[in-house]
ZANUZA-666577 format. One record per residue: residue in one letter; x, y, z of N, C-alpha, C in turn. Coordinates in steps of 0.1 Angstrom, whole numbers, plus 2048, in hexadecimal, padded with zeros to 3 digits. Each point is the difference from the previous one (the first is absolute). Layout:
N
AXYZXYZXYZ/...
END
This chain:
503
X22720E49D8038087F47F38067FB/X80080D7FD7F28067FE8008077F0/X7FA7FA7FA7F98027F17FC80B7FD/X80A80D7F77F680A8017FA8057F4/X7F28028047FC8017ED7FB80E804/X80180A80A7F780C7FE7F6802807/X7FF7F68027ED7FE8037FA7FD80E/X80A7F18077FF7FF80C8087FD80B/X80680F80380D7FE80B7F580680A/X8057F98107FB80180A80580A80A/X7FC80580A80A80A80B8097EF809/X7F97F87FE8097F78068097FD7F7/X8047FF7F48077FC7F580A80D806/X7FC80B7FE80980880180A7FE80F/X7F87FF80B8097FC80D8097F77FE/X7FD7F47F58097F380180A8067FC/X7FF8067F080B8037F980980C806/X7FB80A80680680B8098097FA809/X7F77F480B80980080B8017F3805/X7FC7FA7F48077EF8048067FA7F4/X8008077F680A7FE7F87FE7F97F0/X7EE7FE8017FA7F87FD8098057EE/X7FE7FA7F58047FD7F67F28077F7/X7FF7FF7F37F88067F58078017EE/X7F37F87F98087FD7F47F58097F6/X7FF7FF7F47F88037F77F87F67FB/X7F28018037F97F87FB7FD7FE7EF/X7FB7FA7F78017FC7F27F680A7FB/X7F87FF8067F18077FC8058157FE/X80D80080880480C80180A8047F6/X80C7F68008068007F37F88027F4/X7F67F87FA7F78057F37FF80E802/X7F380180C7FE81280380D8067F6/X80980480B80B80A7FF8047FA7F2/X8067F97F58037FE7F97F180B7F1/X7F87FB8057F38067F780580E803/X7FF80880980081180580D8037FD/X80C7F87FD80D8037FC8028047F4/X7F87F77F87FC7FF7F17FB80E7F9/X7F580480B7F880F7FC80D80A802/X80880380980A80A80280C7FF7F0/X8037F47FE80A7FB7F67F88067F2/X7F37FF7FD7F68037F1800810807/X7FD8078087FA80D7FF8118097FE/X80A7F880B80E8037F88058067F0/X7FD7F17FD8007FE7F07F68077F2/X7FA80A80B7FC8047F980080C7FF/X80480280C80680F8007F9809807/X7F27FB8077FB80980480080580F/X7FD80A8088058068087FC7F780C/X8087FB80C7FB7F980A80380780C/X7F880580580780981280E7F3809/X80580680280C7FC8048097F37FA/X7FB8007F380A7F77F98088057F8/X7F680B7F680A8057F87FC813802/X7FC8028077FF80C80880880680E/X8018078008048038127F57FF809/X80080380D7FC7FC8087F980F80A/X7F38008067FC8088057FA80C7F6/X80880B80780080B7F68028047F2/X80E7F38008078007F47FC7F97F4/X7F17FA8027F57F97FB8058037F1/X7FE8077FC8038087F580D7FE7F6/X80A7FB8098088007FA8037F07F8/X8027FE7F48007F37F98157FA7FD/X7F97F48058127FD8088017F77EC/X80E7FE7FE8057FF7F78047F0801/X7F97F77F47FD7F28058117FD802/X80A8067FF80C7F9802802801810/X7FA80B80780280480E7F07FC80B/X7FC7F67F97F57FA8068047FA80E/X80E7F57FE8017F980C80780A808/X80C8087FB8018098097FD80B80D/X7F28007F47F780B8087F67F780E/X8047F18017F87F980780880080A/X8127FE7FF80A7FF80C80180C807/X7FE80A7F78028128097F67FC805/X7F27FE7FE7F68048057FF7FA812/X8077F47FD8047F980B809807809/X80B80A7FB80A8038077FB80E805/X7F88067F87FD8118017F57FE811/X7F87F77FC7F380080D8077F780E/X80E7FA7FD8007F480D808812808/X7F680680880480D8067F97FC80F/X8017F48057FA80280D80B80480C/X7FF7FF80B8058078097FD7F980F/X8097FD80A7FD7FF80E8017F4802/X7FC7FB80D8087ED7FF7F37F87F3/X80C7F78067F57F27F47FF7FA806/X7F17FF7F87F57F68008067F1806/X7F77FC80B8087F18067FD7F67F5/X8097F87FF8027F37F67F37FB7FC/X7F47FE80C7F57FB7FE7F48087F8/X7FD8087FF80180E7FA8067FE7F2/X80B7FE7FC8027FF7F07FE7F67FC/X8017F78087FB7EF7F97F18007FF/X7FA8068037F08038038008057ED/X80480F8008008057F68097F77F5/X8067FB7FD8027F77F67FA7F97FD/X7F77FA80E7F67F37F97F58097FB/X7FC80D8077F08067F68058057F5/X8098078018068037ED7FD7F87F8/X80A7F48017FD7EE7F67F68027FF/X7F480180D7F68007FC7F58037FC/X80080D7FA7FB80E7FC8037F87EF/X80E7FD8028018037F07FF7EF7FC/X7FE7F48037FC7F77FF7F38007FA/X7F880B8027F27FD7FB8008047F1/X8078067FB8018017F37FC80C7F8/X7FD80B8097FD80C7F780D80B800/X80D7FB80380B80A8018087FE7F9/X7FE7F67F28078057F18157FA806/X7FE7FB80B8127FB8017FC7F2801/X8137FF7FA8027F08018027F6806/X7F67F78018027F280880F800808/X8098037FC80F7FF80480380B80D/X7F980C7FC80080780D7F97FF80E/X7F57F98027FA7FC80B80A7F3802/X8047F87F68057F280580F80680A/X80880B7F980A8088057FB805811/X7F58047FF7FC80780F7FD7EF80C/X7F87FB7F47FF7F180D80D7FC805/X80A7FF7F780E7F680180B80B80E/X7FE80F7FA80780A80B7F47FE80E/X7F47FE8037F87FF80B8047F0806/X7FD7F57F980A7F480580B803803/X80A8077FE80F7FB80080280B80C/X7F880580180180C80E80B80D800/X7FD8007EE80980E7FD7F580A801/X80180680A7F680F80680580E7FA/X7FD80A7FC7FF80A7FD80180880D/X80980A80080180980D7F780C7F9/X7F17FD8057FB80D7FE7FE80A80A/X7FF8107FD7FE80880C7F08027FF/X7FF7FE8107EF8018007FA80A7FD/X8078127FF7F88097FC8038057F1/X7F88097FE8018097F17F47FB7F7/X7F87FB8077F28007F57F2805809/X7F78057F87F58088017F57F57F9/X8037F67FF7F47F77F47F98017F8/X80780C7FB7F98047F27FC7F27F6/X80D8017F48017F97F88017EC80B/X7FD80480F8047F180680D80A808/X8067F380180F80580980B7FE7F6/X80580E7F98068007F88127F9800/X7FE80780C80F8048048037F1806/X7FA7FE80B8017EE8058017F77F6/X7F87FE7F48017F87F68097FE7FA/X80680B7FB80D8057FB8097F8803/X80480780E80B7F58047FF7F5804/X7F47FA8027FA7EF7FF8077FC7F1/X7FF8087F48037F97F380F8077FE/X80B80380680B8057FF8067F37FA/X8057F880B8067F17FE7FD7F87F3/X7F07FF7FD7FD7FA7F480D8037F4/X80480F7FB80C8027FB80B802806/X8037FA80C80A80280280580D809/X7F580E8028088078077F9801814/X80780A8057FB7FE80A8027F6809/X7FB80080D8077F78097F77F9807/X8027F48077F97F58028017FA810/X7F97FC8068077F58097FE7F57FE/X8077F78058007EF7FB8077FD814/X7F87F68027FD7FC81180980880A/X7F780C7FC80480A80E80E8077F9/X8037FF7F58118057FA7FC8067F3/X8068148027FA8097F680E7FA7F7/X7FB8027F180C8007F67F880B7F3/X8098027F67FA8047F37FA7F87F9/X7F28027F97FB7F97F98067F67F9/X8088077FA8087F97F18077F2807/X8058058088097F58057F87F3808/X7F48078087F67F78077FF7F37F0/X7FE8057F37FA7F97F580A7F9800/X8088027FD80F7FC7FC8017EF80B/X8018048087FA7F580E7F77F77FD/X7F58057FE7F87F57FA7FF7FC7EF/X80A8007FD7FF7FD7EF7FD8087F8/X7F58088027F98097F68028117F8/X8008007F880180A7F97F88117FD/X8058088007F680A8007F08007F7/X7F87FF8047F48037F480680E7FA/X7FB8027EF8028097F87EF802802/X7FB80B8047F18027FD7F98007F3/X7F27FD7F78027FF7F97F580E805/X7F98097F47F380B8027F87F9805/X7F980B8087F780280C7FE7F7808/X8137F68067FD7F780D80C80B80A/X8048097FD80080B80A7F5802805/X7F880C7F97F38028027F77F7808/X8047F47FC7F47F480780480380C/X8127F880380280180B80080A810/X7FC80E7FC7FD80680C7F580A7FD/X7F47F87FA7F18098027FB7F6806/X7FB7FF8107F97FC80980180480B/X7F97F680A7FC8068108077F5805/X8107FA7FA8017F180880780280E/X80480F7FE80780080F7F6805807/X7F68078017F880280C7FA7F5803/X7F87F97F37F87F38018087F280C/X8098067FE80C7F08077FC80080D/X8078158008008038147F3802801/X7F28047FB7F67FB8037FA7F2805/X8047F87F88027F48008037F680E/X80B8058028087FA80C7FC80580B/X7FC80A7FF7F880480B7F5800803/X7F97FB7F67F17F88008017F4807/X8087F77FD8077F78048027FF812/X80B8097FC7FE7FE8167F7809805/X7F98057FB7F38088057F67F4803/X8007F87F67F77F48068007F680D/X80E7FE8018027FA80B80080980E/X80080E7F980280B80E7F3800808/X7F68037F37EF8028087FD7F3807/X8037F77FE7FF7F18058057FF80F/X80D8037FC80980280F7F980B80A/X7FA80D7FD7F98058057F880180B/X7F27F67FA7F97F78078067F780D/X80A7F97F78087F780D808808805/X80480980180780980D7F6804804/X7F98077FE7F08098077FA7F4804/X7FC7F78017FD7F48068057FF80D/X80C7FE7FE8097FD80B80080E806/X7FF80C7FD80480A8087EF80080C/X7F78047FA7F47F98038007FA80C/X8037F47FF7FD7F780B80B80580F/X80C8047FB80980B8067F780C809/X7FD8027F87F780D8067F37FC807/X7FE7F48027F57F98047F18097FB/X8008017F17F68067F97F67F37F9/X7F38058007F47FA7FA8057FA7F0/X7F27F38008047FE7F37F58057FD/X7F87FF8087EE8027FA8018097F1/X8078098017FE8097F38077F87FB/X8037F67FC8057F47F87F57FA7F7/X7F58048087F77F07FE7FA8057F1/X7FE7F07F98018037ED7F4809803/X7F67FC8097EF8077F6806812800/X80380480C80380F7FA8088057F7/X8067F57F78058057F57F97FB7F4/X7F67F98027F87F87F47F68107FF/X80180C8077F680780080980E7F8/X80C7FC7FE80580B7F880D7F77F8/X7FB7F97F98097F57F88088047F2/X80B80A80880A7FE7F680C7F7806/X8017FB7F08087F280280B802808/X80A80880280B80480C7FF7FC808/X7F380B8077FE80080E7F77F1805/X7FB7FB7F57FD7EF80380C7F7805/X80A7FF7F88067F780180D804809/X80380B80680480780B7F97F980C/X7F38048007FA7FE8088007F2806/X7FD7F97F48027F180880B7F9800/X80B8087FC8107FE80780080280B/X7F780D80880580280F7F67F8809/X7F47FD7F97FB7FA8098007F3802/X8067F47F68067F580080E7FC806/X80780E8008127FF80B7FB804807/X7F27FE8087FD80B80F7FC7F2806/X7F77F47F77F87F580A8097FF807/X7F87FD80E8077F780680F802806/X7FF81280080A80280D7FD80380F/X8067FA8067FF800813800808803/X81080C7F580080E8057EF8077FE/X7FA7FF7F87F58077F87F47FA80D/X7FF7F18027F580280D7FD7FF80C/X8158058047FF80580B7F780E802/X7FE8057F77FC8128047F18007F8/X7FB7F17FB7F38037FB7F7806809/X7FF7F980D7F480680980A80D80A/X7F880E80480680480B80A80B7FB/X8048007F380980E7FB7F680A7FC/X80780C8087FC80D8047FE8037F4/X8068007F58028097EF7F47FA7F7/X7FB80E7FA7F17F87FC8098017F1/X8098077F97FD8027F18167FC7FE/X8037FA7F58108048028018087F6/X8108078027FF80D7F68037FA7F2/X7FB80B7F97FC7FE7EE80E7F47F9/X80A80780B80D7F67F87FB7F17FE/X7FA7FC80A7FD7F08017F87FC7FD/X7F280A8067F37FA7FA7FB7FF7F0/X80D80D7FC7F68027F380F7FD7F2/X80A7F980B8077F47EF7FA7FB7F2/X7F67F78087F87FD7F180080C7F2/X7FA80D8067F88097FA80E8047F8/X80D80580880D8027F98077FA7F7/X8077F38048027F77FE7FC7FB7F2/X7EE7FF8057FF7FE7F07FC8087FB/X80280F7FF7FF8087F580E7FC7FB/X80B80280680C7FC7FB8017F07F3/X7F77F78088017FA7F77FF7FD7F0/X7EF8088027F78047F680B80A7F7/X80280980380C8057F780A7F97FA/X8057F580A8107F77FE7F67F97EF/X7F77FA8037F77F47F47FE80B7F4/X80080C8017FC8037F480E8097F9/X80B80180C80E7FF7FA8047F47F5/X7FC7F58078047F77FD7FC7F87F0/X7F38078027F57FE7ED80C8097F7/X7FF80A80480C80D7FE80A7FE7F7/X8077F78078107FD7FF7FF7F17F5/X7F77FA8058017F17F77F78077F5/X7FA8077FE7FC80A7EF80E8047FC/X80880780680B8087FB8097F97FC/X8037F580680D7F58008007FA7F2/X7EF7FD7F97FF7F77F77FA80D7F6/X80680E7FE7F88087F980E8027F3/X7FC8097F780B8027F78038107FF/X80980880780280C80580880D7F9/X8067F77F380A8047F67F580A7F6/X80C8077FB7F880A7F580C7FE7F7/X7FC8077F27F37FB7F87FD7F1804/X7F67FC7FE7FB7F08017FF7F97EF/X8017F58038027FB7F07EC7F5801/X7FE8037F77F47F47FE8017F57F1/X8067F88048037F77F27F67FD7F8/X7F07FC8007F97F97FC7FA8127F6/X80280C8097F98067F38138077FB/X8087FD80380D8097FB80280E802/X7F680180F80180D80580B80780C/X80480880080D8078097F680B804/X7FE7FB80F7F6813802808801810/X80380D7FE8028098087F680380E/X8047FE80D7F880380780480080E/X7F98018098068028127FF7F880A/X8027F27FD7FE7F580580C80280D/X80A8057FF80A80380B80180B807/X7EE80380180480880B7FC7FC80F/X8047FF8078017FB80E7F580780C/X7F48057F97FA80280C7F77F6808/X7F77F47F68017F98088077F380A/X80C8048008067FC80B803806808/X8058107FD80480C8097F87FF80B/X7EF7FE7FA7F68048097FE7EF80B/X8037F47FB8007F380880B803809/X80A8037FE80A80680B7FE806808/X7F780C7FB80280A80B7F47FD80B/X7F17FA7F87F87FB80B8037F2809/X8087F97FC8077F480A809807808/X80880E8018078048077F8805809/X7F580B7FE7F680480A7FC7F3809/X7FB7F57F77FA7F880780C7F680B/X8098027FD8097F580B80380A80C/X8008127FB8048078087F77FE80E/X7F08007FC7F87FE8078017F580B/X8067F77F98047F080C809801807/X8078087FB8118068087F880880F/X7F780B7F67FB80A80E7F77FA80A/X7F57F77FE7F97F880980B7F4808/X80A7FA7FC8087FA80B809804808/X8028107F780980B80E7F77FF80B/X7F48037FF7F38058088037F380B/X7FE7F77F98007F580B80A7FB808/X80F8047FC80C8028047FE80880C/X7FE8097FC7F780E80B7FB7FA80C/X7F67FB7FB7F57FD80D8027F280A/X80D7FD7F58087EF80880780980A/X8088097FE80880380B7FD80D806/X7F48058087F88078027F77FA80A/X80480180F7F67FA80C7F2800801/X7FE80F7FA7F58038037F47FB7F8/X8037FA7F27F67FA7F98077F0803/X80A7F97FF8037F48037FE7F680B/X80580980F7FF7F98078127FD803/X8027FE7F68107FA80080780B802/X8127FA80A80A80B8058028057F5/X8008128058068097F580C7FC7F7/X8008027F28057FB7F68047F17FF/X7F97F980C7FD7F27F98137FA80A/X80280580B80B8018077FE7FE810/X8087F58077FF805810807805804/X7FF80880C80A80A80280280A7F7/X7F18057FA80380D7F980380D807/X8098047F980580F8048117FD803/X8087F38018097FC8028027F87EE/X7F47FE8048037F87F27F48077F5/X8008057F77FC8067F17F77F87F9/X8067F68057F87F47F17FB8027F2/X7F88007FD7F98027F17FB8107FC/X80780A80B7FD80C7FA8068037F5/X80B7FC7FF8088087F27FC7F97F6/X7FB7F18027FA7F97F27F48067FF/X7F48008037F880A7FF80480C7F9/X8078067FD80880D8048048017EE/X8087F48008077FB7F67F17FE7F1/X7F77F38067F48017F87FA80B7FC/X7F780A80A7FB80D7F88098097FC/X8118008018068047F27FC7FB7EE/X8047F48067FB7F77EF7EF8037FF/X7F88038077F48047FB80180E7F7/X80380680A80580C7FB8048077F5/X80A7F37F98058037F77FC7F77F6/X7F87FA8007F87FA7F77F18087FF/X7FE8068057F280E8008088077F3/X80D8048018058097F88027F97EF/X8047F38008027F87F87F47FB7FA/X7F68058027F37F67FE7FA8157F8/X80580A8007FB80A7F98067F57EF/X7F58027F77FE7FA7F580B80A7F6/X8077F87F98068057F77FA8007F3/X7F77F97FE7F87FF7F17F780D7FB/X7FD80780E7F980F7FE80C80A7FA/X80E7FB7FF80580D7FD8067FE7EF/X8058077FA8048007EE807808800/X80B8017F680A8087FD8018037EF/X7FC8057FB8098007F08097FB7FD/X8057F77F580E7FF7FC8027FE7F3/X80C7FA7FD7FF7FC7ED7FA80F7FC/X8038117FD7FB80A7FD7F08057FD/X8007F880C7EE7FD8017F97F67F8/X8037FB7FE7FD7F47F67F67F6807/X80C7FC80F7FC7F88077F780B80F/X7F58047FC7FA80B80A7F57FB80C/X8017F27FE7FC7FF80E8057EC803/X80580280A8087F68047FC7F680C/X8007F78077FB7F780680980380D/X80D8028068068008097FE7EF804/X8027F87FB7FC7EF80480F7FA805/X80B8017FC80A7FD80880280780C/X80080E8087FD8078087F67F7809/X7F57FC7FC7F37FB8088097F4805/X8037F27F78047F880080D80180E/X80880A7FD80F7FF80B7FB80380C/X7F080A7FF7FC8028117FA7F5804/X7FA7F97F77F67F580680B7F3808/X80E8057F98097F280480180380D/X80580D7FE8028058117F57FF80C/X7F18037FF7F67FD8068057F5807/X7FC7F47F48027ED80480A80380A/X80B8027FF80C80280C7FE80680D/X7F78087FD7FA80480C7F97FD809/X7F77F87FC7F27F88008097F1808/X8057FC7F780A7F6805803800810/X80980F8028037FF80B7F780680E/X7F48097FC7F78058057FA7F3808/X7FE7EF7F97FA7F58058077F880A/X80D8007F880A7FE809800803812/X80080D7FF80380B80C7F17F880A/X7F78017F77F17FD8048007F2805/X8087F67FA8027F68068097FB80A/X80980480180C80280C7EF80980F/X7FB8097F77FE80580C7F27F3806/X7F77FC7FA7F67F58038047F7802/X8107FA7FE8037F1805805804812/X80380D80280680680B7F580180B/X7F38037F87F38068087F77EF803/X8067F47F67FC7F28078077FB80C/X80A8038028087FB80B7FA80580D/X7F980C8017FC80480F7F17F77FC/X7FC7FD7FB7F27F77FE8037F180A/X80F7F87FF8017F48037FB801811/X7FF7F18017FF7F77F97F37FD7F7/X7FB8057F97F48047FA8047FD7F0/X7FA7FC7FA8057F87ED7F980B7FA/X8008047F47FA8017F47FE7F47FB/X7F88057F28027F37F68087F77FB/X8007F87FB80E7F77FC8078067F8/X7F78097F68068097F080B808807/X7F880880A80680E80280A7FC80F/X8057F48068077FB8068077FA7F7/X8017F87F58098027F88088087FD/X7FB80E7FC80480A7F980A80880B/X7FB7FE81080980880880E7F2800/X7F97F67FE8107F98038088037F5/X7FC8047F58088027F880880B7FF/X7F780780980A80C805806800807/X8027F780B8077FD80A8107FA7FB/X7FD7F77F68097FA7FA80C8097FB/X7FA80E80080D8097F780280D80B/X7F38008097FF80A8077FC7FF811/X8078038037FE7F78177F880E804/X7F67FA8097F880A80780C80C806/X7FA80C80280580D80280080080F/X8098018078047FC80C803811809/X8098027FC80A80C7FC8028047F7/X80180A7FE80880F7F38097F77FC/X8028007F780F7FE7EE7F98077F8/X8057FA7F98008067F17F67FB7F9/X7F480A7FF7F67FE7FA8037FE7F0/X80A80A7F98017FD7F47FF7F07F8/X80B7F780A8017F67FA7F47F6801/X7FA80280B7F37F57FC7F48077F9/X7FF8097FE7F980A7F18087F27F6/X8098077FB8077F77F67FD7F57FF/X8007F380E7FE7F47FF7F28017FC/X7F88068047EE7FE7FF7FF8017F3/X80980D7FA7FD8057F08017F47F8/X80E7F88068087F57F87F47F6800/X7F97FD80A7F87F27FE7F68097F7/X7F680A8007F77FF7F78058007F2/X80C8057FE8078027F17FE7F27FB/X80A7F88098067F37F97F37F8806/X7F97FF8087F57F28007F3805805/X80180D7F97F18048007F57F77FB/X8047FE7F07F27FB7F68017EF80B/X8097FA8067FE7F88077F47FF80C/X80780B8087F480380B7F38037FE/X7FB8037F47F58057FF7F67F67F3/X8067F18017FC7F37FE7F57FE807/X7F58037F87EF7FC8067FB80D803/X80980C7FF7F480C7FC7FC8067FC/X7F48007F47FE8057F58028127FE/
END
């Protein structure tokens, strides 16, 4: 059960609660907060004086002063007028993500709503009443307007939900669990959809398996490596102690630690023709951990953002100030998206390369596409084939969306973040990347078997039996699709397993 006061939620807190189901209450220290900042909205009310989106309209409409009888009103339209998104929705893990950073945006106490509405979002995020949001229609201006929106539909009751795997209407999802519509009280509309919680999530989650991806990396390129019967020497730490970024260090002595002490590796120490191997292999470290070095400073990124306060106006209780300002706009996360999508793209294109050169005689050594009886039999051409597609199309997905802006709100809002955009490419990259290692590993557990009777290491003989376990040496032509699939399936489901002991 995770305590939230604002201040310190983790990217691992967020994976529990996203996708293991993990629970989240309100901490005491948070209650006071929000109670104090609720108090300022209630006196500046009562007093009549003008508050941006409490007793005003909204955007453009700034100007306009809403009439204290149509206060709460103007909080439920506001809900209904923006929930304008469009296209499929957002997967379940994905809104439970954004329900727990919402709570926790507004848990810290400068968003002027009541204790009872975050307790409302915890109780719908336990009970696994989800919001069917559509993943597009925001620009990140004001945050993700539109996503947010219909994240807080259900809180009143409208809009629609799923509850384990089964879409219903809101109203009735409540009705199910006992509970009653929230009446909004002023400016917990407002609160409720000024942030970055939907890009931040899918940023998030894909920080997440990005971590275990660059890891996996290593150990496929490892294994592909010794496959190809390539050097470790450019392994060895001192040549990376002589250009020591932290990446390419700890890359580095991933490959050269899964390299001791393979048979395959000194069978060909003395007496191989090949003085240099190509850049795919030799020069991992250098990739790899640029990729990393980018993943660690996503990561500062996102645990800033998770525990930030993103709502406008902001309330400050201790001076009884309501100030106006742009804490929701989403570029720096637009821009952590879009350079972790460059950067995974980059891992995706250096393990095509080596896909390549696995099934490729003329630099391996090994039967064309990694097959006997080639030319009867195809073997690993089309997966190859298959992989520099998904490079391909992650080159295209990796052009940054945070360089582009649109006007909206009648120019009001005149320059915009594009951070949900960034965020939905970056998801797609990881999927790519996913199966780019995959392909790469089917093809290196394929390019060990002409090695026998000759071992690798124990690591990376592990790692082929565990391919073996889902996937049987390539004999003959089938159907390449389906052991793609199986390979994808083991790094999906017991990836962060496999990659137990390397940093």
């Amino acid at each position: 059960m995770l305590e939230l006061n604002g201040r310190n939620l983790t990217l691992d807190d967020v994976g529990a609660v996203a996708r293991r189901g993990a629970s989240a209450t309100l901490a005491a220290s948070a209650r006071t907060a929000m109670e104090a900042s609720r108090q300022v909205v209630v006196e500046r009310l009562a007093a009549g004086e003008p508050v941006y989106g409490v007793n005003t309209g909204f955007g453009e409409l700034a100007s306009q002063r809403i009439a204290e009888a149509d206060t709460r009103s103007l909080q439920e339209r506001l809900l209904l007028s923006h929930a304008a998104g469009v296209g499929k929705s957002l997967p379940d893990e994905i809104v439970r993500a954004m329900l727990l950073l919402r709570a926790n945006t507004l848990a810290r106490g400068h968003s002027g709503v009541r204790v009872e509405l975050v307790e409302r979002i915890l109780t719908m995020l336990d009970g696994g009443v989800l919001a069917i949001v559509p993943r597009k229609g925001s620009v990140g201006a004001s945050g993700d307007l539109a996503q947010l929106a219909h994240l807080a539909l259900p809180l009143i009751g409208r809009g629609r939900v799923r509850v384990n795997g089964r879409e219903l209407d809101a109203g009735e999802a409540l009705a199910d669990a006992g509970m009653e519509p929230l009446v909004l009280e002023p400016k917990e509309g407002l609160a409720l959809i000024n942030g970055t919680q939907a890009m931040t999530a899918g940023l998030a989650l894909s920080a997440l398996d990005a971590r275990t991806l660059v890891r996996l990396a290593d150990l496929v390129g490892a294994l592909s490596t010794d496959a190809f019967r390539g050097t470790d020497a450019c392994f060895d730490p001192r040549v990376h102690e002589l250009r020591p970024h932290p990446g390419q260090i700890t890359s580095a002595a991933n490959l050269w630690r899964l390299l001791q002490g393979s048979g395959i590796r000194e069978s060909h120490r003395v007496g191989d023709v090949r003085v240099q191997d190509p850049y795919s292999f030799r020069c991992m470290p250098q990739v790899h951990g640029a990729a990393r070095d980018v993943l660690d400073d996503v990561i500062r990124k996102v645990e800033i953002e998770i525990n930030a306060v993103t709502d406008n106006p902001l309330v400050f209780p201790r001076a009884g100030d309501v100030v106006s300002a742009g804490n929701f706009h989403g570029e720096p996360m637009a821009m952590a998206a879009d350079f972790l999508a460059i950067a995974l793209a980059e891992v995706g294109a250096i393990s095509e390369r080596r896909i390549e050169k696995l099934t490729y005689p003329a630099f391996s050594g090994l039967p064309a596409f990694l097959v006997e009886d080639a030319g009867l039999n195809s073997g690993f051409m089309l997966a190859h084939v298959t992989a520099a597609a998904l490079a391909s199309e992650n080159k295209g997905l990796a052009h940054p969306a945070s360089t582009d802006s649109i006007p909206t709100s009648a120019d009001k809002e005149d320059h915009v973040s594009m951070g949900q955009t960034a965020a939905l490419k970056l998801r797609r990259v990881v999927r790519n990347l996913r199966r780019i290692l995959a392909i790469e590993l089917l093809a290196a557990a394929q390019g060990i078997e002409f090695a026998r009777p000759l071992r690798s290491t124990e690591a990376l003989e592990s790692l082929h039996g565990r391919v073996r376990e889902r996937v049987s040496m390539w004999r003959e032509d089938r159907v390449m699709a389906e052991d793609i699939a199986a390979a994808e399936s083991l790094l999906a489901q017991e990836g962060e397993t496999l990659v137990v002991g390397i940093d």
